[in-house]
N, C-alpha and C positions, 0 to 999 in steps of 0.2 A: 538839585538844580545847579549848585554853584560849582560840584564836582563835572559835573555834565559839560558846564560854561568853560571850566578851568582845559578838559581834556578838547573840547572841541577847538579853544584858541592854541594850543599847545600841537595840535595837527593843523593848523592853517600857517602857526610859527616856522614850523619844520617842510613845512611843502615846499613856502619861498625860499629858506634858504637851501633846500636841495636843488628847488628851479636857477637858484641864484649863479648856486656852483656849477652848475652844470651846462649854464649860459656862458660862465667864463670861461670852464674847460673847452667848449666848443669854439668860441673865438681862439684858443691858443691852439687848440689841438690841429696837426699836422698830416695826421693821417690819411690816406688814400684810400678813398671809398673802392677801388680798382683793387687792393690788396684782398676781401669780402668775397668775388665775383667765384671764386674757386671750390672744388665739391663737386659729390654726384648724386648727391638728394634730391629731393622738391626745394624749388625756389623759394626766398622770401624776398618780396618785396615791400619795403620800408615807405611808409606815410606821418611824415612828423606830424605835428598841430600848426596852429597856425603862431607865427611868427618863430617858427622853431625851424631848424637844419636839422636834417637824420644822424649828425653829431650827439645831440638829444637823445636816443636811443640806442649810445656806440655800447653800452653795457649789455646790450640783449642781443644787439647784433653782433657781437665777438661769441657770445656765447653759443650762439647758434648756426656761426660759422664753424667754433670747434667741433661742433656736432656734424659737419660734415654738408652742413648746406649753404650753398650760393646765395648769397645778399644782395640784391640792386638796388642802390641808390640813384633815384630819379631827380639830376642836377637842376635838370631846369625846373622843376617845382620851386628851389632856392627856399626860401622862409615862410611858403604856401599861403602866402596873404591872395592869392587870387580869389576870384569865387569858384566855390565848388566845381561848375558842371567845367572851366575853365579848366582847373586840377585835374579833375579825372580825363578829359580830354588829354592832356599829357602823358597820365598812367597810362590808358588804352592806347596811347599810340607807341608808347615805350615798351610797354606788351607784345604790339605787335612786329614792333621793327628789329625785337630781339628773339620774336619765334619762341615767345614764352608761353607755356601751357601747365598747367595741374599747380599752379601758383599758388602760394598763402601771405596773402598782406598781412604786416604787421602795423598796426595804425595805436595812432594815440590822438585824443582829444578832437579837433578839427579833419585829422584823417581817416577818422573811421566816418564819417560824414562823405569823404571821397571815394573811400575804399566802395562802399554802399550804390554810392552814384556810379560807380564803374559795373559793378557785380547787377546793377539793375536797368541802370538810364547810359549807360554809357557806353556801351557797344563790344565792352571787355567781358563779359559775366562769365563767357565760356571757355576764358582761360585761367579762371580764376577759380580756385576749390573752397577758398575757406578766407576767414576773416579772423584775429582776431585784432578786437577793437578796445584800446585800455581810455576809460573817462572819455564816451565820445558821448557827444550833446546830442543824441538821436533825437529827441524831441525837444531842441533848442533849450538856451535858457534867458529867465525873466531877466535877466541882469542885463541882457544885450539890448533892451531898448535904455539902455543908461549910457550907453556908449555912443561916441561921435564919432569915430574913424567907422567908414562903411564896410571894413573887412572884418569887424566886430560887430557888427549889427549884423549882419548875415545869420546870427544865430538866437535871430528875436525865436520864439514858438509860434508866430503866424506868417516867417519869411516863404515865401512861395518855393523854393526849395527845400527846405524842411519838411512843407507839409507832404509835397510830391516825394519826397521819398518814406515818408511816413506812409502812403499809399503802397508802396514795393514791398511787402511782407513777403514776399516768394523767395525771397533770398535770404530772411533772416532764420531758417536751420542751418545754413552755411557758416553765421555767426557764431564766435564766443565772443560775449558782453563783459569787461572786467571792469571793476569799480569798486570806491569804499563807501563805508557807510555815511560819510559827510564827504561833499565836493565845493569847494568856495566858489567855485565858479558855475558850476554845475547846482541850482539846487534841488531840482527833481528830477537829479540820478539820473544813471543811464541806463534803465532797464530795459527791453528792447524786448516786446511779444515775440515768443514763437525762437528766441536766439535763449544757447546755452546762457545762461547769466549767473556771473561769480561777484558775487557781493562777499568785498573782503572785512576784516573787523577791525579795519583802522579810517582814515580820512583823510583825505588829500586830492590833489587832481596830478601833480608830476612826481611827488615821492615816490607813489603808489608803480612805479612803472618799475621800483626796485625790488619789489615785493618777491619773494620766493614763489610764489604761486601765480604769478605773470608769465616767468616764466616756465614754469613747468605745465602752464596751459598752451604757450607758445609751442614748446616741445609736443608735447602729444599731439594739437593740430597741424603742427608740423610731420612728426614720424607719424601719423598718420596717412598721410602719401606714400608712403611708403614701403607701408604694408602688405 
């Protein structure tokens, strides 16, 4: 039990301060999402979480531009505190005014909640091939009725978006589900029926985004258009 206790606060230690650094790297960093947009692969298109920039995910997105695929980052989302069907109204429309098709969102936490509402409720699905989704709260979590800012409540388990897209099961073989086996924020996981699901054997909710096997899920649903 006290080894159990000691490993689990020791991955909730390390999650914030990777979230930490990589909230400051994102405030200094300088980069041009415009540099990304280059390649003649399948597209990815980038879904942070909530209160996060696609800054957030510049370690996966460089890697998978060297692989030869075009990256969009979608500006006006900004720090994705919107509500949901708002966000994916974005995506779908960023979609479509850049004549994008056979797509792979890349989502973390709050974005794979949008990625979903696009691929289902959102009028995108049919340009979109594939998902994958790292610690996304597909069946909310209990922690968000503790919260007061309403762009954190959004993710009670009985938010009327949540449940409606817990009805959309038709899209989730399109998914892959990643996560670890402890999430602080998350505490009943993000397994997702019916979607590929990779339960990794560590814990966290933004570490885990660094994880080798993120991206080499990334990859495969990615080179997988491509086939």
């Amino acid at each position: 039990m006290i080894r159990s206790t000691l490993r689990t606060l020791g991955w909730w230690a390390r999650d914030y301060t990777y979230a930490l650094v990589w909230q400051v790297r994102a405030f200094v960093s300088r980069t041009d999402p415009h540099d990304f947009l280059s390649g003649d692969r399948s597209p990815i298109v980038v879904l942070p979480g909530v209160y996060e920039t696609w800054r957030f995910l510049e370690p996966l997105i460089r890697r998978l531009h060297d692989d030869g695929h075009p990256v969009h980052v979608i500006d006006p989302l900004g720090r994705n505190d919107r509500s949901v069907p708002v966000a994916a109204r974005l995506v779908a429309d960023y979609l479509e005014a850049n004549g994008l098709g056979d797509v792979v969102l890349l989502a973390h936490s709050k974005g794979g909640l949008v990625g979903k509402y696009v691929m289902s409720l959102g009028g995108g699905g049919a340009r979109i091939a594939g998902m994958l989704a790292v610690a996304a709260p597909f069946a909310g979590s209990r922690y968000a009725r503790l919260m007061l800012l309403p762009s954190l409540r959004i993710f009670t388990p009985d938010d009327p978006t949540i449940l409606a897209l817990s009805r959309e099961a038709t899209v989730n073989p399109r998914i892959v589900s990643v996560y670890g086996r402890f999430d602080p924020h998350i505490p009943g996981g993000s397994r997702l029926d019916g979607a590929k699901n990779v339960e990794l054997d560590t814990g966290g909710h933004f570490r885990i985004l660094a994880h080798p096997r993120v991206f080499a899920e990334a990859q495969l649903l990615a080179d997988g258009r491509d086939a």
